[in-house]
DSSP file (Angstrom, degrees, kcal/mol; ACC not computed):
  #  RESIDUE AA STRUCTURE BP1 BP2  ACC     N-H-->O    O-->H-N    N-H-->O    O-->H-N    TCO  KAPPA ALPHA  PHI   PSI    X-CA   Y-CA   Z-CA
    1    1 A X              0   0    0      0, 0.0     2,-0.3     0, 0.0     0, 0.0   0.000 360.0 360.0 360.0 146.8    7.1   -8.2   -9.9
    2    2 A X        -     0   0    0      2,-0.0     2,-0.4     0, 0.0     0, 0.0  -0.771 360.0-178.8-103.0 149.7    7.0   -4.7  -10.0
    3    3 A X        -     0   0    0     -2,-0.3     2,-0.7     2,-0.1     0, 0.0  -0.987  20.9-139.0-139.7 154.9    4.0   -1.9   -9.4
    4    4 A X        -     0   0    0     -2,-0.4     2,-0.4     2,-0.0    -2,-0.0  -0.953  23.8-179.0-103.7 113.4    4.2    1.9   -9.6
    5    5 A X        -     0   0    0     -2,-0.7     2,-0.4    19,-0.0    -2,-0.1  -0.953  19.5-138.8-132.1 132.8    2.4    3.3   -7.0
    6    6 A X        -     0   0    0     -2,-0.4    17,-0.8     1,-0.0     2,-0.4  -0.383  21.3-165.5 -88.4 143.2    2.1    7.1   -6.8
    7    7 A X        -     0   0    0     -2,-0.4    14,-0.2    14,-0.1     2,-0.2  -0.794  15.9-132.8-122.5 160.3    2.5    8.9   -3.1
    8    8 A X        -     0   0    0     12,-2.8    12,-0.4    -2,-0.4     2,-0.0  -0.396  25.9-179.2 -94.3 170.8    1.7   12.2   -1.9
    9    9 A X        +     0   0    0     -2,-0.2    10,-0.2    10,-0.2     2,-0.2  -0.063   4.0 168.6-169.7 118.2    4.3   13.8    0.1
   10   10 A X  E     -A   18   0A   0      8,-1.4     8,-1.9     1,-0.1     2,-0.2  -0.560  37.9 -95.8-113.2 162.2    4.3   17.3    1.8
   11   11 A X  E     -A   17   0A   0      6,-0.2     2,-0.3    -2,-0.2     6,-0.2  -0.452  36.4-133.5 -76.4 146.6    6.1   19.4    4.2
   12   12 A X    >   -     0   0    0      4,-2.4     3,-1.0    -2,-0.2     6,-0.0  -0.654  23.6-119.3-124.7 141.5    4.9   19.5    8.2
   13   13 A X  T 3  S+     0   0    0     -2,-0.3    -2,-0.0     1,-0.3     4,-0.0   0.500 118.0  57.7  73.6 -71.1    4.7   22.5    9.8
   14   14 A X  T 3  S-     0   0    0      1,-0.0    -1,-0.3    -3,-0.0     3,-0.1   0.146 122.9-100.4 -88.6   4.3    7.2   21.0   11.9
   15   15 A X  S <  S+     0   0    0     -3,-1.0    -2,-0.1     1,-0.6    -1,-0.0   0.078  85.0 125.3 106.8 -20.8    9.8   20.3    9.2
   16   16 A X        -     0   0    0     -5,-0.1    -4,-2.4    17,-0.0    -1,-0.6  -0.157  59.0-134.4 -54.1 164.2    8.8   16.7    9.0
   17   17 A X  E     -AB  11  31A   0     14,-2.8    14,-2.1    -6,-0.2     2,-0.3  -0.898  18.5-157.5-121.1 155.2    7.9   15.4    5.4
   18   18 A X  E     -AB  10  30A   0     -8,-1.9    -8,-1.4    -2,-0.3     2,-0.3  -0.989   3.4-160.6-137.2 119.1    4.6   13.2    5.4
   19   19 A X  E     + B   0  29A   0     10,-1.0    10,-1.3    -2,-0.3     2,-0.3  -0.874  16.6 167.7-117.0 140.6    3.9   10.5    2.4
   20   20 A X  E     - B   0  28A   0    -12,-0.4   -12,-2.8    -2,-0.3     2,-0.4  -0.980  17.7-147.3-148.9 159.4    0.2    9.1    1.7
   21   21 A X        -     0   0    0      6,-0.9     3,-0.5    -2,-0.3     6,-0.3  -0.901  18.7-165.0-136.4 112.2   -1.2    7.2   -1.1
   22   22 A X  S    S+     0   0    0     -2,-0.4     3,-0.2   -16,-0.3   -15,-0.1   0.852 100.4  50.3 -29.5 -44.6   -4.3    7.1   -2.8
   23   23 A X  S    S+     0   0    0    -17,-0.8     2,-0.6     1,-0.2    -1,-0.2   0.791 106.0  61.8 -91.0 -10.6   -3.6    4.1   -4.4
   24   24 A X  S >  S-     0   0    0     -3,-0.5     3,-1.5   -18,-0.2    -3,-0.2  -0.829  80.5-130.5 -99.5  59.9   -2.4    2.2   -1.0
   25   25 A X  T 3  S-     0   0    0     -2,-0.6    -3,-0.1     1,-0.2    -2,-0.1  -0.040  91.7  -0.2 -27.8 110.8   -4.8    1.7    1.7
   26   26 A X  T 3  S+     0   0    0      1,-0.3     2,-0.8    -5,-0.1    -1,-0.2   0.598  86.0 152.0  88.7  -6.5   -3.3    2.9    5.2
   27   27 A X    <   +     0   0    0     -3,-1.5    -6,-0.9    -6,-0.3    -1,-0.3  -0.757  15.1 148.4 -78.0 106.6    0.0    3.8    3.4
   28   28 A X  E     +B   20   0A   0     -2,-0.8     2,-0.6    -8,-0.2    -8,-0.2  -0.664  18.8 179.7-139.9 117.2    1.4    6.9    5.9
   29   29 A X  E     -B   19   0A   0    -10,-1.3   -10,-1.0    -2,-0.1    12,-0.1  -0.912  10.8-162.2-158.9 108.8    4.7    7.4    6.3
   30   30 A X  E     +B   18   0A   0     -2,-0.6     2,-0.2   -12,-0.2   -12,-0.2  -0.381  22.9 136.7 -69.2 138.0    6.8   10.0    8.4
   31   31 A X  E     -B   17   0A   0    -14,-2.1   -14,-2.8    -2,-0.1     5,-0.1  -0.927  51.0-109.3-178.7-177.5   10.3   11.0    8.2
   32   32 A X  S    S+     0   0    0     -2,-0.2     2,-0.2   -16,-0.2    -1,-0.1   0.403  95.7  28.2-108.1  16.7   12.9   13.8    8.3
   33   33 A X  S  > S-     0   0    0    -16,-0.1     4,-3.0     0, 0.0     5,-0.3  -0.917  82.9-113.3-154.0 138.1   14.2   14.1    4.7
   34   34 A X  T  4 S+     0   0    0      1,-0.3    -2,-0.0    -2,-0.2   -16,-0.0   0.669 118.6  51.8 -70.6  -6.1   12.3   13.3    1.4
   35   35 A X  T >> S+     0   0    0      2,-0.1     4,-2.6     3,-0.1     3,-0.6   0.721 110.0  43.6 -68.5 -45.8   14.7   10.5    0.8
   36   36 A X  H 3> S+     0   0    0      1,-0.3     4,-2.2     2,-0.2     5,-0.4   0.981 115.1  54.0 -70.1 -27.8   14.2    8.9    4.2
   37   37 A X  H 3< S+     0   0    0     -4,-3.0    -1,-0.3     1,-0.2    -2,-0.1   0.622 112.1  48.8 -24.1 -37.5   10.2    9.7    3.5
   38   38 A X  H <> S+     0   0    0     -3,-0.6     4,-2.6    -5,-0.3    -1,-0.2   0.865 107.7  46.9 -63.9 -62.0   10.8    7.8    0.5
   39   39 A X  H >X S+     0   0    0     -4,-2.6     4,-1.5     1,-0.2     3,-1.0   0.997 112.3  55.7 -58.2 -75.5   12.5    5.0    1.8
   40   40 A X  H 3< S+     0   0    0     -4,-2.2     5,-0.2    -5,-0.4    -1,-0.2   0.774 107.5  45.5  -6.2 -42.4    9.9    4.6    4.5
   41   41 A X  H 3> S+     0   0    0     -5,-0.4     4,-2.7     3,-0.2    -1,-0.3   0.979 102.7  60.5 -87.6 -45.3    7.4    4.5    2.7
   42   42 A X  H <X S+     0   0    0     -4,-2.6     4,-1.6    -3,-1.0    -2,-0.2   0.764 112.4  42.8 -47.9 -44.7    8.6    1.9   -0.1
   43   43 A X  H  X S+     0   0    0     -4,-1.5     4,-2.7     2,-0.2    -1,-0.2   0.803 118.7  49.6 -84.4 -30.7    9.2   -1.1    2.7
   44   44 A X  H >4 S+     0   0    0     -5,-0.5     3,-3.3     2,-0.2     5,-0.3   0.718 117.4  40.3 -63.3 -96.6    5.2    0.3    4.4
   45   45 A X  H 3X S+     0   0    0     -4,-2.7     4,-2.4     1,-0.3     5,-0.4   0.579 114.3  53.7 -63.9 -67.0    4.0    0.0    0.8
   46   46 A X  H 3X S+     0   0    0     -4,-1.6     4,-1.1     2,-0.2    -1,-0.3   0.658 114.3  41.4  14.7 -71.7    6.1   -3.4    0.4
   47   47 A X  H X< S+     0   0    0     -3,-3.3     3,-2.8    -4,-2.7     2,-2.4   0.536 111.8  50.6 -85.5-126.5    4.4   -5.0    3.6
   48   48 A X  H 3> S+     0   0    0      1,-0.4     4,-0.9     2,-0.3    -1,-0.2   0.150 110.9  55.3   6.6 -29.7    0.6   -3.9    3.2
   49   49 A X  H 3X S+     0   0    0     -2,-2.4     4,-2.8    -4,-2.4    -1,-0.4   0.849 106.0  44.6 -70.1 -31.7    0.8   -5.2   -0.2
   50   50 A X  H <X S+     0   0    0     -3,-2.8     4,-1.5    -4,-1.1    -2,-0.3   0.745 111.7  53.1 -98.4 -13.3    1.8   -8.4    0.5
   51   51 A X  H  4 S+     0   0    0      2,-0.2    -1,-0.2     3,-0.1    -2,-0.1   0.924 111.1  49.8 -80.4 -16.0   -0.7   -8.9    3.5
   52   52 A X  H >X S+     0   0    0     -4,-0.9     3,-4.9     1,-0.2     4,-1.5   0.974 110.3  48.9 -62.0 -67.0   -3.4   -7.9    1.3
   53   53 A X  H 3< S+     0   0    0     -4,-2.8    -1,-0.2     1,-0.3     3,-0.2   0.829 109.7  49.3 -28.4 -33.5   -2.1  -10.3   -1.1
   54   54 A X  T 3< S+     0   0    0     -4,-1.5    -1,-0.3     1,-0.2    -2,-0.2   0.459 102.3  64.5 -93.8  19.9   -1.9  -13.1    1.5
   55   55 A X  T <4 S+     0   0    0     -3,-4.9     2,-0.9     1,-0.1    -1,-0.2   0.636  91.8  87.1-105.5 -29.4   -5.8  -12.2    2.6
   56   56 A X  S  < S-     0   0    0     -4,-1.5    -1,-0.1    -3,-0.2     3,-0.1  -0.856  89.3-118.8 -83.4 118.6   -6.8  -13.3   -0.9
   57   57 A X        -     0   0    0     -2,-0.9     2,-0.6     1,-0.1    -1,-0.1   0.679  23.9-119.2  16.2 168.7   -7.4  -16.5   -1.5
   58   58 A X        -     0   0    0     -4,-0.1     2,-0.4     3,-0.0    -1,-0.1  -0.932  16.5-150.4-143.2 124.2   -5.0  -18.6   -4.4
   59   59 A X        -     0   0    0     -2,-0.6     3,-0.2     1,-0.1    -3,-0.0  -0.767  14.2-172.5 -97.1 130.7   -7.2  -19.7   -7.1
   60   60 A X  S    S+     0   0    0     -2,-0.4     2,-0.6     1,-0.3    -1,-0.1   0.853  83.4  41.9 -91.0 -55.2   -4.9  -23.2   -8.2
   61   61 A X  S    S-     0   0    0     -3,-0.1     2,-0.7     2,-0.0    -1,-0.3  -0.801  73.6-170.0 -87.4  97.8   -7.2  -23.3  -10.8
   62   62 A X        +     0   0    0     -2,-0.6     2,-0.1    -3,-0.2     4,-0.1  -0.717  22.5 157.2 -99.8 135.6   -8.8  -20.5  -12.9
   63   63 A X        -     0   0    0     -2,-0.7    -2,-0.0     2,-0.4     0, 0.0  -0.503  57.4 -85.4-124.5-166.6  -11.8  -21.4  -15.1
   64   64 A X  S    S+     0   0    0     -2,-0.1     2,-0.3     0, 0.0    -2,-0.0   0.550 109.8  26.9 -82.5  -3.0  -14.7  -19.3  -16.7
   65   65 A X        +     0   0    0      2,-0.0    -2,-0.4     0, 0.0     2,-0.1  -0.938  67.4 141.4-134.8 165.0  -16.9  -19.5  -13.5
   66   66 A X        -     0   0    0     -2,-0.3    -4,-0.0    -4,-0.1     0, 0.0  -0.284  45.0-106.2 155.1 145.1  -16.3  -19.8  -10.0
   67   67 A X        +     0   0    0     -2,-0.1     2,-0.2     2,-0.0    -2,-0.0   0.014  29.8 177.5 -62.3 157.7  -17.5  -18.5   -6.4
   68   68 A X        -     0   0    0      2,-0.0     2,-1.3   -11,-0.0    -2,-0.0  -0.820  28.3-127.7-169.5 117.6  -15.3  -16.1   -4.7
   69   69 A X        -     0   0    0     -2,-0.2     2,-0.4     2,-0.0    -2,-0.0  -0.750  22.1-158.6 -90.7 107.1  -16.7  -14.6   -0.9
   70   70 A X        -     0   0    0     -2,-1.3     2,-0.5     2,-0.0    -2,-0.0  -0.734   2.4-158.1 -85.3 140.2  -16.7  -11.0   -0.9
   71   71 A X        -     0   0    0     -2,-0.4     2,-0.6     2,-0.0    -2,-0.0  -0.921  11.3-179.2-110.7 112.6  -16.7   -9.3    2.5
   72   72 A X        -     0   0    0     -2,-0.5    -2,-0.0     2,-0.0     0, 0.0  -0.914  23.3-143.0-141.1 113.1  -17.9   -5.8    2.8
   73   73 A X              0   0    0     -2,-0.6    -2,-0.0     1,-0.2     0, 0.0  -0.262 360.0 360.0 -58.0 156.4  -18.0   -4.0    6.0
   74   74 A X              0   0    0      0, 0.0    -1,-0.2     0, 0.0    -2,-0.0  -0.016 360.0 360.0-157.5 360.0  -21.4   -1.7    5.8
């Protein structure tokens, strides 16, 4: 499966390029060309999607009702 997820990515000061994402919780991702920024960023986004995935639950069954415990830090 595929997703489009849009990233940020600006010039440092220090010549570095810097990628962040909106759509990506935690998604920040250093490097020293806007390909290797790129790249970087594509295996981060990669991994942090699939531990979110594996923190939700796999419903075997989906019907028209059913409990689901939401957790909300406050």
């Amino acid at each position: 499966m595929e997703k489009i997820i849009n990233i940020h990515i600006e010039k440092l000061p220090e010549g570095y390029y810097l990628a962040t994402s909106e759509s990506i919780q935690g998604l920040v991702a250093q490097g020293r060309t806007v390909a290797e920024t790129i790249e970087i960023a594509k295996d981060l986004a990669k991994k942090l999607i699939e531990a979110q995935e594996e923190q939700i639950p796999k419903l075997k069954v989906l019907t028209d009702s059913f409990d689901y415990p939401l957790v909300i830090g406050v």
